[in-house]
KENU-846275 format. One line per 5 residues: number of its first residue (from 1); for each residue y, z, x of C-alpha. Coordinates in Angstrom, 1 decimal, always signed. Last residue first. Layout:
% residues N
NUM	Y Z X; ... .
***
This chain:
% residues 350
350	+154.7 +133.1 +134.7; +151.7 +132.8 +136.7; +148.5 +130.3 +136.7; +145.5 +130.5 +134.7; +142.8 +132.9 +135.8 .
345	+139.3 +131.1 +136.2; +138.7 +132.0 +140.2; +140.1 +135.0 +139.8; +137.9 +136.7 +137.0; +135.0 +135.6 +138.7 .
340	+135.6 +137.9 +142.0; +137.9 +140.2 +140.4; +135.5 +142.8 +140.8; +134.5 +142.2 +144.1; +137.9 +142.4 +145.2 .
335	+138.6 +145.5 +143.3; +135.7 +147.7 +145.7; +137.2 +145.6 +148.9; +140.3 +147.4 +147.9; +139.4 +150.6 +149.0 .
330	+135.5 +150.6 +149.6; +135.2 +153.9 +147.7; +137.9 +154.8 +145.3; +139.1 +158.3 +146.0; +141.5 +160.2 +143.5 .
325	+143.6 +162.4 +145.3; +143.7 +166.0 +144.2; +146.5 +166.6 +143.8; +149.0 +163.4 +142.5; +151.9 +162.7 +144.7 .
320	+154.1 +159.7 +142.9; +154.4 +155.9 +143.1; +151.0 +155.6 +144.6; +150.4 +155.6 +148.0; +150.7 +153.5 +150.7 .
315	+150.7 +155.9 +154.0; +153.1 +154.1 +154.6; +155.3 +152.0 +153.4; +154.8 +149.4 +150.1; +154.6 +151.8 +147.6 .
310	+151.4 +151.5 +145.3; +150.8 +150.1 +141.6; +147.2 +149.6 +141.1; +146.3 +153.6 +141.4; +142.2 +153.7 +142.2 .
305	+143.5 +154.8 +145.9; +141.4 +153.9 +148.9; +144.6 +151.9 +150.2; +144.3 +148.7 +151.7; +148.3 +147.4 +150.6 .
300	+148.3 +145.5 +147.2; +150.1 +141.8 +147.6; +147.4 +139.2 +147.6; +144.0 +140.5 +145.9; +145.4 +143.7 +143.5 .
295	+148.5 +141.3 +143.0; +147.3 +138.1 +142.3; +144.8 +140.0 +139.7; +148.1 +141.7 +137.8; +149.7 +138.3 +137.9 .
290	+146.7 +136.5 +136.3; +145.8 +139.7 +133.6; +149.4 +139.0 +132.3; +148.8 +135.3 +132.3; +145.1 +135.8 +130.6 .
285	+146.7 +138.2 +127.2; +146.1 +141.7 +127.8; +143.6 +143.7 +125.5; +145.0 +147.5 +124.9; +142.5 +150.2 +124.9 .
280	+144.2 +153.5 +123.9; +143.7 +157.1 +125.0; +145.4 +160.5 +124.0; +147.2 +162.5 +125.8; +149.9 +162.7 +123.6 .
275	+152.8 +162.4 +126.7; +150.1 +161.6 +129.0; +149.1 +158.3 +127.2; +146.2 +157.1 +129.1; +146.1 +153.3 +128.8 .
270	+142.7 +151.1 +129.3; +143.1 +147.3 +129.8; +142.0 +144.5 +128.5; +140.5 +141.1 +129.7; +137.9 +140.8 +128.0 .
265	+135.9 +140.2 +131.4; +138.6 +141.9 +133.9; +138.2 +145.2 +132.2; +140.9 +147.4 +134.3; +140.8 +151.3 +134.0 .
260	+139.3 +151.4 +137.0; +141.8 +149.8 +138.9; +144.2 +152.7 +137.5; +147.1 +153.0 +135.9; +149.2 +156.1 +136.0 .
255	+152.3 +154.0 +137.7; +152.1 +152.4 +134.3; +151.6 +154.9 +132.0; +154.0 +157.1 +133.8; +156.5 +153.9 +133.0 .
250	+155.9 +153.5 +129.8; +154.1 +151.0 +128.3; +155.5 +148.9 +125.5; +152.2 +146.0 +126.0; +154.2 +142.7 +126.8 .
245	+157.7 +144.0 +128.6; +156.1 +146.5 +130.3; +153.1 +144.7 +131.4; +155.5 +141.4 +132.6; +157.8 +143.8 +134.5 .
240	+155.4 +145.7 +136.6; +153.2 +142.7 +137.2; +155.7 +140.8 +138.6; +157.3 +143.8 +140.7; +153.7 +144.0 +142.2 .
235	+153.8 +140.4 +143.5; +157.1 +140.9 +144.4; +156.2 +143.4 +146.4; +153.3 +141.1 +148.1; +156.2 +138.9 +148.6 .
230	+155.6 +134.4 +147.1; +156.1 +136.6 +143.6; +160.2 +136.5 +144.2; +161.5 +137.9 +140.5; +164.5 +136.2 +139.2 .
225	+162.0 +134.2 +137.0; +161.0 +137.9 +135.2; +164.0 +138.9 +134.9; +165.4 +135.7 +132.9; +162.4 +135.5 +130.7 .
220	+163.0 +138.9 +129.5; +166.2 +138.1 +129.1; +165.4 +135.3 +126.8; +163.1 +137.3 +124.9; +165.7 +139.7 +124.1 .
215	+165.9 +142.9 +125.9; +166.0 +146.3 +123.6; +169.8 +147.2 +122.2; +170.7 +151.0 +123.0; +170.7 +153.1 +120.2 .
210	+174.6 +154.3 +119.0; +175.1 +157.7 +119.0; +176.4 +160.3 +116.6; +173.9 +162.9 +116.9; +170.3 +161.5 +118.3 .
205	+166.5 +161.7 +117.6; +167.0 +161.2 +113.9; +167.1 +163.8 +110.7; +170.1 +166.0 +111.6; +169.2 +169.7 +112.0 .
200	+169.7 +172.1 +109.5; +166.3 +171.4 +107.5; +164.5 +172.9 +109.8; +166.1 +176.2 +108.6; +164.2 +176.1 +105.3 .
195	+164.2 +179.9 +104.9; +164.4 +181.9 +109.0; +162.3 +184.2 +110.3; +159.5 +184.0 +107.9; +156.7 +183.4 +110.6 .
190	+156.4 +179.7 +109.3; +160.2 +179.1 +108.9; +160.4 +180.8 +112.5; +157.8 +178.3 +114.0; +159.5 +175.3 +112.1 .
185	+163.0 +176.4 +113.6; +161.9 +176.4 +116.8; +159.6 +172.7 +116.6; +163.0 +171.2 +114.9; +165.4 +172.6 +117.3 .
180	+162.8 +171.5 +120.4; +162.5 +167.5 +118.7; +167.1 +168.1 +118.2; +167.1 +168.8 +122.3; +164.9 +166.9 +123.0 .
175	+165.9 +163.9 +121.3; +169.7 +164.6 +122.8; +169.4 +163.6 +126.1; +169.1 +160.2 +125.4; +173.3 +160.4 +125.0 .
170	+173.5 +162.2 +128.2; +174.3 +165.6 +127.5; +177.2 +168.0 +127.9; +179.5 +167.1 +125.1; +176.6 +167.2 +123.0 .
165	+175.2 +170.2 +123.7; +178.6 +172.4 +122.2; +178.2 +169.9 +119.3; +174.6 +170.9 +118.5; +175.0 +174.6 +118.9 .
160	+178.4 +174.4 +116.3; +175.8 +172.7 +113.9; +172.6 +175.0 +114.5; +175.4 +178.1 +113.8; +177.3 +176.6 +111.1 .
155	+173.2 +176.1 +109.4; +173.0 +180.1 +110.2; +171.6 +182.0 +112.1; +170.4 +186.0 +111.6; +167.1 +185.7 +112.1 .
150	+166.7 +184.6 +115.2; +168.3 +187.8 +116.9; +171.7 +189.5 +117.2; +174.0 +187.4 +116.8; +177.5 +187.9 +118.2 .
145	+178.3 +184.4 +119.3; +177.2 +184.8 +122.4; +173.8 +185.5 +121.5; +173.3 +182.1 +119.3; +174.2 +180.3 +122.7 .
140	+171.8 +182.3 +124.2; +169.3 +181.6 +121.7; +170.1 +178.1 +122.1; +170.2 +177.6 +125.8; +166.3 +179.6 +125.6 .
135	+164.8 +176.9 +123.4; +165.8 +174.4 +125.5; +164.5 +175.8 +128.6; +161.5 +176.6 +126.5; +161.4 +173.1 +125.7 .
130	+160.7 +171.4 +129.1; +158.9 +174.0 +130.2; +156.2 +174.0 +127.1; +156.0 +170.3 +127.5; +155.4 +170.2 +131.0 .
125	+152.5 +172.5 +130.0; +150.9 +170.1 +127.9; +151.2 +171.5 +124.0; +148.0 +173.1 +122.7; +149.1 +174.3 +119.3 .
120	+148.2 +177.6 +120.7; +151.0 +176.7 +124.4; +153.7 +176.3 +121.8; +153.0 +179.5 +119.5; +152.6 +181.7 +122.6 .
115	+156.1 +180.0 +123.5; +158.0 +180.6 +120.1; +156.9 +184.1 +120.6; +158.1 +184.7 +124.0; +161.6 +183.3 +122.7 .
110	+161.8 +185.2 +119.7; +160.6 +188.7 +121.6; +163.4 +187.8 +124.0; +166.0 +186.7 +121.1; +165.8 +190.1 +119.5 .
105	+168.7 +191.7 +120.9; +168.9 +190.7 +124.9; +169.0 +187.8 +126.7; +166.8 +188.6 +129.7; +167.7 +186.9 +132.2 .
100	+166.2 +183.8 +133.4; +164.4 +182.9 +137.0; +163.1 +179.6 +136.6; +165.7 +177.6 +134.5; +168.5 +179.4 +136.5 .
95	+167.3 +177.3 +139.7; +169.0 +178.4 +142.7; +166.5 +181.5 +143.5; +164.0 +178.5 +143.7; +163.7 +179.0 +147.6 .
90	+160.1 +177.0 +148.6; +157.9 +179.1 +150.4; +156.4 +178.1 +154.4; +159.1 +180.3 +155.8; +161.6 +178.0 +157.6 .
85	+160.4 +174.4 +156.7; +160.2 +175.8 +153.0; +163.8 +176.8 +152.9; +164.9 +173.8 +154.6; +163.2 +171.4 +152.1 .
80	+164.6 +173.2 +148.7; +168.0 +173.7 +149.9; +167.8 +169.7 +150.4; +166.4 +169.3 +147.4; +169.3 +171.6 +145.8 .
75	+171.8 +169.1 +148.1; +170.2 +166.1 +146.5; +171.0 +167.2 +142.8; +174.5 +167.7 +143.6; +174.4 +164.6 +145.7 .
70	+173.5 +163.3 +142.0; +176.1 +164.7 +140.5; +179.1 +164.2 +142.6; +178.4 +160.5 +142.1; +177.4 +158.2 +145.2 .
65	+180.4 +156.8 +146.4; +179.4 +155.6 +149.6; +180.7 +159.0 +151.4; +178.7 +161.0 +149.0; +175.5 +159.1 +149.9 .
60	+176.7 +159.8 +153.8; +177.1 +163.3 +153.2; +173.9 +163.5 +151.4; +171.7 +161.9 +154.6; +173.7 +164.2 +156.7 .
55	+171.8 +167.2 +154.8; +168.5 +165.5 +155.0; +168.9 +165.0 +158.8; +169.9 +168.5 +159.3; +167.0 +169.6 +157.3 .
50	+164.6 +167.6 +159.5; +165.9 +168.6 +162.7; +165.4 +165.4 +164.3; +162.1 +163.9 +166.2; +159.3 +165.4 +168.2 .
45	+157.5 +162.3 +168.9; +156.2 +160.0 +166.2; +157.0 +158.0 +162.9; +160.2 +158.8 +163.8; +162.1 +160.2 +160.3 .
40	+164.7 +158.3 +158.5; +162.0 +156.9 +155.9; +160.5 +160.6 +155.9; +164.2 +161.0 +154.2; +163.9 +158.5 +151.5 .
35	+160.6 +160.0 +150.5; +161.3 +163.7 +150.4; +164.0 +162.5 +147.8; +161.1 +160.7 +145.4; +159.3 +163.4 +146.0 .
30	+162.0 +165.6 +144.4; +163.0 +163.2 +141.6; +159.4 +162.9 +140.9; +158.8 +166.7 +140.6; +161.9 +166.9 +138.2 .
25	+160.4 +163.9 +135.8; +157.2 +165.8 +136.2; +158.4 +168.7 +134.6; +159.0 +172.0 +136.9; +156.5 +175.0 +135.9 .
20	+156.7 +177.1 +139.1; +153.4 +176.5 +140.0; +154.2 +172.5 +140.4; +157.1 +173.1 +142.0; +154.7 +174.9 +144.6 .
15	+152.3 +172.4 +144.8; +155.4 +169.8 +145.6; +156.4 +171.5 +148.5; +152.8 +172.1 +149.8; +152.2 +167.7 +149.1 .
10	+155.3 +167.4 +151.1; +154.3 +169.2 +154.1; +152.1 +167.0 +155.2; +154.9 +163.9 +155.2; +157.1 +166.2 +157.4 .
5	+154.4 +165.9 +160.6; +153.5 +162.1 +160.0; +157.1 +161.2 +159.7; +158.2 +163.3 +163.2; +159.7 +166.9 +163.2 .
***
């Protein structure tokens, strides 16, 4: 299988994660995989066995010292892409987030309660995947302790839950897990469940841990002169860096944004926040609006995609697979002509 021919089956891959419920972050991990190994591919021609390929391409990530975890990670993908490649369906029998047991008692009614109450307070559905996982972990940790439903915890119970987690997370990890307690334990307050069980889990979005320090101007300053803006990716880094560090967005805001979304007269920008889904207008300063301009004319690959961040390979497209694609007509010619006057008054880069 050549580039061209593994690259359209990427977008079915991905369709199907998406049916299954898997969170953005997992989606993007996935494509983000399938990308590294149409990398390896021939653009043309009959080429390797694609699985094969994939499955050499972990060995030799293992062999570099690539942690036992992420190669974990890799190998599922790779499970993933030979499946699919072999009957056109993606196996997920792996994935003990998909397919759960039953737990038993009355944790199953629980659980399918505390998800009709999610998905009525109109929670995204990445959201509701994300924290039914959660949710589940802790009813079956309440369940093998002897409990037979909800309503029978305890605060010892919450506690022991939350330093059995612990150990196993990631520091970060834990705001989602103490932001799910909080949401579970508020729906079983409100349905009489449970008395004034939100108030057993810590106030704060970690246990224990110590925040990590933000950047200081100086190193902002410092990344942002090691960057190379004479490259067209460069040019892109630039803009990258210098919108984070001066507006706070994330990084799905970010790779979200769109030419469209660009006022070049004030010059602002509009931000869609997809984890409130709300919508803010945020006016950039003329430097920032400078090295996002320089990039759009100078660096960004033809592409009749409204994203303004793309990859630099082909078929340059945005940082991840989005269905349906948005078309902007004229490609960049269409951003050209609206940066006309802006670009020949910008002040120079950082």
């Amino acid at each position: 299988m050549n580039r061209m021919e593994f690259e359209a089956t990427v977008p079915k891959m991905a369709a199907q994660f998406a049916e299954q419920g898997y969170s953005m972050t997992t989606l993007g991990q996935f494509l983000q995989f399938c990308r590294s190994i149409s990398r390896r591919l021939p653009e043309s021609g009959t080429g390797p066995d694609v699985a094969l390929a994939a499955e050499a391409y972990v060995d030799a990530l293992e062999k570099s010292g690539t942690t036992k975890k992420v190669c974990a990670v890799h190998r599922r993908h790779v499970r993933c892409i030979a499946s699919f490649l072999a009957s056109g369906e993606v196996d997920f029998s792996h994935a003990k987030r998909v397919r759960r047991s039953p737990i038993g008692g009355g944790f199953d009614a629980d659980l399918e309660g505390y998800v009709a109450h999610m998905r009525r307070r109109g929670l995204k559905d990445a959201t509701v995947v994300k924290w039914t996982g959660y949710a589940y972990r802790f009813l079956v940790h309440l369940h093998d302790r002897g409990l037979g439903s909800l309503a029978e915890a305890t605060a010892a119970d919450v506690s022991e839950f939350l330093a059995w987690v612990a150990e196993r997370h990631a520091a970060s990890g834990m705001a989602g897990e103490l932001s799910m307690l909080r949401s579970l334990l508020d729906f079983s307050d409100a349905r009489g469940i449970t008395s004034n069980a939100r108030g057993w889990v810590p106030k704060g979005r970690d246990v224990g841990t110590t925040p990590v320090a933000p950047l200081s101007d100086d190193e902002v300053r410092a990344v942002i002169a090691a960057i190379d803006n004479t490259t067209p990716m460069g040019k892109r880094d630039l803009a990258i860096i210098m919108l984070a560090a001066r507006t706070g967005m994330r990084s799905s805001e970010i790779v979200g944004l769109r030419l469209s979304d660009i006022d070049w007269h004030e010059p602002a920008i509009t931000v869609r926040r997809p984890k409130t889904t709300t919508v803010d207008r945020l006016p950039i300063d003329s430097t920032l609006a400078s090295a996002i301009a320089d990039y759009v004319l100078n660096g960004r690959p033809d592409s009749p995609r409204d994203e303004v961040f793309l990859v630099h390979h082909a078929p340059y497209g945005p940082f991840e697979f989005e269905f349906p694609p948005v078309s902007l007509t004229g490609g960049n010619q269409a951003a050209s002509g609206r940066l006309a006057n802006f670009s020949s008054n910008s002040q120079g880069l950082m």
